[in-house]
C-alpha positions as CSV (number, residue, x, y, z in Angstrom):
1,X,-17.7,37.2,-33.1
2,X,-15.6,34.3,-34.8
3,X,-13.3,32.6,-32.2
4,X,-11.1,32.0,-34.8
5,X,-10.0,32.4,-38.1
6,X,-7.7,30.6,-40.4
7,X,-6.3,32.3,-43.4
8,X,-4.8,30.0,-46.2
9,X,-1.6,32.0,-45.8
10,X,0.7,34.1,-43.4
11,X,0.2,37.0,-45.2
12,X,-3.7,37.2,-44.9
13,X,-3.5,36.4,-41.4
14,X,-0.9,39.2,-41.0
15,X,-3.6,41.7,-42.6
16,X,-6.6,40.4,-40.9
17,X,-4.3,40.8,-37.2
18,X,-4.4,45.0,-38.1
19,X,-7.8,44.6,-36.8
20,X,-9.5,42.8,-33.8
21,X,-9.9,39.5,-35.6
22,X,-8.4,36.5,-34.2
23,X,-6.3,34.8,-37.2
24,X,-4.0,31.9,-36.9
25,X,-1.6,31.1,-38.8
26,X,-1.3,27.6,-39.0
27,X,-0.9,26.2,-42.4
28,X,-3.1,25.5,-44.9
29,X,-5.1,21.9,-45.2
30,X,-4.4,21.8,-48.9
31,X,-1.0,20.8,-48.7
32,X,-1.7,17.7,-46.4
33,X,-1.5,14.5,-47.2
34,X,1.4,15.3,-50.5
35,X,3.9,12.8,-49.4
36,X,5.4,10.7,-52.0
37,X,5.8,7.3,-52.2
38,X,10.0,7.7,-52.0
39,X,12.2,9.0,-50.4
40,X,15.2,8.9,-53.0
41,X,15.5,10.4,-56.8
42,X,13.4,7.7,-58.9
43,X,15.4,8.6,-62.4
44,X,15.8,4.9,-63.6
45,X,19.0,6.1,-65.9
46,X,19.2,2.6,-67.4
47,X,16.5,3.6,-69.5
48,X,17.8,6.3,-71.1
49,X,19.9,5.6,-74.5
50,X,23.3,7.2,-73.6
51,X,24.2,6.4,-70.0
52,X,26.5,9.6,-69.3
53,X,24.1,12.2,-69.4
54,X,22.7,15.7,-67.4
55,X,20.1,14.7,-65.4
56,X,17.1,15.4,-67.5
57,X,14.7,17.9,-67.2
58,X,11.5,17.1,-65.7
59,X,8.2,19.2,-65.9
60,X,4.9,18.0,-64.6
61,X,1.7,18.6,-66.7
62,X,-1.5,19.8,-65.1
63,X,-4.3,20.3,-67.2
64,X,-7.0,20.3,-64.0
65,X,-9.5,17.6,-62.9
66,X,-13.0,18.7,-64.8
67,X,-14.0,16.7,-68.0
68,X,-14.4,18.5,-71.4
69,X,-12.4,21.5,-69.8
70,X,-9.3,19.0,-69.1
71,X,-8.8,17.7,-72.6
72,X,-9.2,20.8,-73.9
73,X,-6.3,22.3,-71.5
74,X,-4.4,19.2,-73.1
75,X,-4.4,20.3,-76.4
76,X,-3.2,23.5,-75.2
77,X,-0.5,22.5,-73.1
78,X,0.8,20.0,-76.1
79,X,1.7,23.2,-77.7
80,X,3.6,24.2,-75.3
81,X,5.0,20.5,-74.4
82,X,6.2,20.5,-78.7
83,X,8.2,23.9,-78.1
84,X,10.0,22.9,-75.3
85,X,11.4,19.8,-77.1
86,X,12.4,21.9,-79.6
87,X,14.1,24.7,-77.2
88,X,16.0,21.5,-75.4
89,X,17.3,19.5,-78.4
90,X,20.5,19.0,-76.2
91,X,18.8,18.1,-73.3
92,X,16.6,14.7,-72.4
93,X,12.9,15.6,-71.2
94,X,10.5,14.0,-69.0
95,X,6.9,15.4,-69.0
96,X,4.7,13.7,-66.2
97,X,0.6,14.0,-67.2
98,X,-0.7,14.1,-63.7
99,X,-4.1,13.0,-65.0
100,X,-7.3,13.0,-62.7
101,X,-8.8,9.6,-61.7
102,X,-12.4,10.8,-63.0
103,X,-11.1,11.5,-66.7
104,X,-10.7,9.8,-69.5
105,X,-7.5,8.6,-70.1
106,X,-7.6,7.4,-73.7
107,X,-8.8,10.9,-74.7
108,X,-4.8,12.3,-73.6
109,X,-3.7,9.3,-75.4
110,X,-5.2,9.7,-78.6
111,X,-3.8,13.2,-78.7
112,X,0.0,12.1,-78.1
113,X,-0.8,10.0,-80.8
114,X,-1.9,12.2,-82.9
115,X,0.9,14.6,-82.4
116,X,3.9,11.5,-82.9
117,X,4.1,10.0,-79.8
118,X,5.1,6.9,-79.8
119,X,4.4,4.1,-76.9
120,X,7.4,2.8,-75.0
121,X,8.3,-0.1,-72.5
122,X,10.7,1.7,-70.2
123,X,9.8,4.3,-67.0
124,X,12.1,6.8,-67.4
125,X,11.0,7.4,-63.8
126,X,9.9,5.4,-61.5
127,X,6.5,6.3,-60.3
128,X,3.7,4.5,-57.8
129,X,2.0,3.3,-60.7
130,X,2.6,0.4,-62.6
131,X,0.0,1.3,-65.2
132,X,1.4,4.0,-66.2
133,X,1.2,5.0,-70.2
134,X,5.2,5.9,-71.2
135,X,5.8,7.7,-74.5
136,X,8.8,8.9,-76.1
137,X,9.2,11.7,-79.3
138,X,12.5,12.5,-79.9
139,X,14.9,13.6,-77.3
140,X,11.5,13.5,-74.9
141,X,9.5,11.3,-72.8
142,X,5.9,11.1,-71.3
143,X,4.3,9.2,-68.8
144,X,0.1,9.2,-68.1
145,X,-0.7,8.4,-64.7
146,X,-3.9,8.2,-62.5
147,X,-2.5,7.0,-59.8
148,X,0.9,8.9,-59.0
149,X,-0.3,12.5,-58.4
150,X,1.6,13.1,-55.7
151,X,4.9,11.5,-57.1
152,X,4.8,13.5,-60.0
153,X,4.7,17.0,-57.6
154,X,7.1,15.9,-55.9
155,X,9.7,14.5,-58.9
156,X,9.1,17.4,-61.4
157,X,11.4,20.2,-61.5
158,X,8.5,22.6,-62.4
159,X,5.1,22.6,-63.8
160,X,2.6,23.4,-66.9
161,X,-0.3,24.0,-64.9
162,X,-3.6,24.8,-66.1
163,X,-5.5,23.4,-63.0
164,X,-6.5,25.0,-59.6
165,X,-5.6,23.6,-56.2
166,X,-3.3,21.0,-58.2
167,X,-1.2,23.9,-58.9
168,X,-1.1,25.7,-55.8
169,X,0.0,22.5,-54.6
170,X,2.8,22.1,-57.0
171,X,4.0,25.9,-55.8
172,X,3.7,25.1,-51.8
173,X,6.5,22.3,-52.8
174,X,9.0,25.4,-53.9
175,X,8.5,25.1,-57.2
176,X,7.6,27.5,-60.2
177,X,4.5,27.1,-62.1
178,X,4.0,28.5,-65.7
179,X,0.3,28.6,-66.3
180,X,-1.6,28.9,-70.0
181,X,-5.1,30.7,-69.0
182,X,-7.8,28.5,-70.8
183,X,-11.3,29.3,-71.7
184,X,-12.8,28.2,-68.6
185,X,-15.3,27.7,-67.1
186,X,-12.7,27.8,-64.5
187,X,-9.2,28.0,-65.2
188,X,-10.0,31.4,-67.3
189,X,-8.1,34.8,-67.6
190,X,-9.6,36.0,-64.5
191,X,-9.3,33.4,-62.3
192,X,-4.9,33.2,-63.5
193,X,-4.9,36.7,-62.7
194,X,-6.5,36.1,-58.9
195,X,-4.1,33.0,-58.9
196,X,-1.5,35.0,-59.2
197,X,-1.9,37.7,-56.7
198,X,-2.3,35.2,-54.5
199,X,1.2,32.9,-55.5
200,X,3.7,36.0,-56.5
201,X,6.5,35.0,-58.0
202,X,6.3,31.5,-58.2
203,X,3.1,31.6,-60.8
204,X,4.1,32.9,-64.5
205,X,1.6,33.5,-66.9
206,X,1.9,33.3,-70.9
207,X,-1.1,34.2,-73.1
208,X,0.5,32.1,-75.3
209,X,2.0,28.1,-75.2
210,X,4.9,28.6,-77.5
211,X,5.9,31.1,-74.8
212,X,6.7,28.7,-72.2
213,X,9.9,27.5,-73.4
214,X,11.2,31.0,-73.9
215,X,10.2,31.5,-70.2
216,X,11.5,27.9,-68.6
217,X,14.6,28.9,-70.4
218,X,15.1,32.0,-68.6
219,X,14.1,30.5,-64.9
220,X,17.0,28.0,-65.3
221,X,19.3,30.8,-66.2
222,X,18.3,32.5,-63.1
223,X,18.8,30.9,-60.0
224,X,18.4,33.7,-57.8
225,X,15.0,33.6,-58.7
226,X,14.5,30.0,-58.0
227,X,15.7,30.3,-54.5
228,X,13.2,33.3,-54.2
229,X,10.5,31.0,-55.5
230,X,11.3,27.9,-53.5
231,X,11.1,30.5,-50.5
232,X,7.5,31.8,-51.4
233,X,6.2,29.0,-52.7
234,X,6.5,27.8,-48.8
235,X,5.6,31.3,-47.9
236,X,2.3,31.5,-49.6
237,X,0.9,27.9,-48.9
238,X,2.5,26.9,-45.7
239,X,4.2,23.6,-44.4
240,X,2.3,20.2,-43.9
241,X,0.0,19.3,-41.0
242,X,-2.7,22.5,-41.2
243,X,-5.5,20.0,-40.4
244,X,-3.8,19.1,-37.1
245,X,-2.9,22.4,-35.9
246,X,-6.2,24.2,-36.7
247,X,-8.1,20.8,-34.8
248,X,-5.6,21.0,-31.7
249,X,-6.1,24.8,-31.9
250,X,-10.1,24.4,-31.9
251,X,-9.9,22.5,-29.1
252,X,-7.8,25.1,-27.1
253,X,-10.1,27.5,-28.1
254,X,-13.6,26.1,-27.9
255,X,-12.7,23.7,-24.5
């Protein structure tokens, strides 16, 4: 009896056309409202020690938006974070913390602290957010912000995710994801598994955090598969401006 119904994805709405059901495929709403806050690259290479150098590596940290569960996806994806410095010696790092508004943010500071992070004055990249924490451990940066979410999907070259809709976010952009499953109560084994029937390629899972270097070391040796991802990722999630097509498309239907 529905008038209409609007899957998140092309693919459900191609499924759900095999029978008499009225899907549109518009877009989905959760990729609305992602711009960034520039429209140029924001790498501030001043602040890098050597001034001839690759353009570093950039990989945005998730860790989801629900207190307790959060930190403890932090400490997780620090394992992870420490392997990857290790894996790129030859190679400068920036790791953006896209932290939640609600949370704690002295609670992700004391565990950089804790694991040799030290503070530091200068952005490696320039984000909308001029409180944001900047650390630096070897050959690697990282910047804490609460305010910058959507600057730190768009700058980061891929993501440690271990959040929900943040994630599937970060994938609509074309990007890869490699994704830790925590403990829960929702970012569990289960719900990564779902996740990633639903994203395809451009999830990867690890049962492990030391395994996500081995595995951001083979996507950049492959970029065959990075095309294929960026091509999904917009695939599975849809372009901007779902809200607007599904309210103009209400109207049609319902006036």
């Amino acid at each position: 009896r529905c008038r209409a119904v609007f899957p998140r994805d092309a693919l459900t709405t191609e499924i759900l056309r095999k029978w008499p059901i009225t899907a549109f495929d518009v877009g989905n709403p959760m990729m609305d409202g992602l711009d960034p806050s520039f429209s140029t690259s924001r790498f501030d290479y001043d602040s890098f020690e050597q001034q001839e150098i690759v353009r570093p590596l950039v990989v945005t940290l998730l860790p989801g938006s629900r207190a307790g569960e959060a930190y403890d996806n932090w400490e997780v994806m620090m394992i992870a974070v420490s392997a990857l410095i290790e894996s790129f010696r030859e190679r400068e790092m920036v790791f953006l913390g896209a932290i939640a508004p609600g949370l704690d943010g002295n609670i992700f500071t004391q565990t950089l602290k804790i694991q040799g992070w030290q503070k530091w004055d200068q952005s490696p990249v320039k984000l909308a957010d001029a409180n944001a924490l900047i650390f630096k451990q070897k050959n690697a940066y990282l910047m804490l912000t609460q305010q910058a979410y959507n600057d730190c999907l768009h700058v980061g070259d891929l993501a440690i995710a271990m959040a929900g809709t943040a994630k599937e976010q970060f994938i609509g952009l074309g990007k890869p994801a490699i994704a830790i499953p925590g403990k829960g109560p929702q970012y569990n084994p289960a719900f990564a598994e779902a996740q990633s029937r639903l994203l395809g390629s451009s999830l990867i899972l690890v049962n492990q955090p030391a395994k996500v270097a081995q595995v951001i070391q083979s996507l950049l040796q492959n970029p065959d598969l990075l095309h294929e991802i960026s091509e999904n990722g917009v695939k599975r999630m849809g372009l901007p401006g779902a809200a607007k097509r599904i309210a103009e498309c209400l109207q049609e239907r319902l006036t």
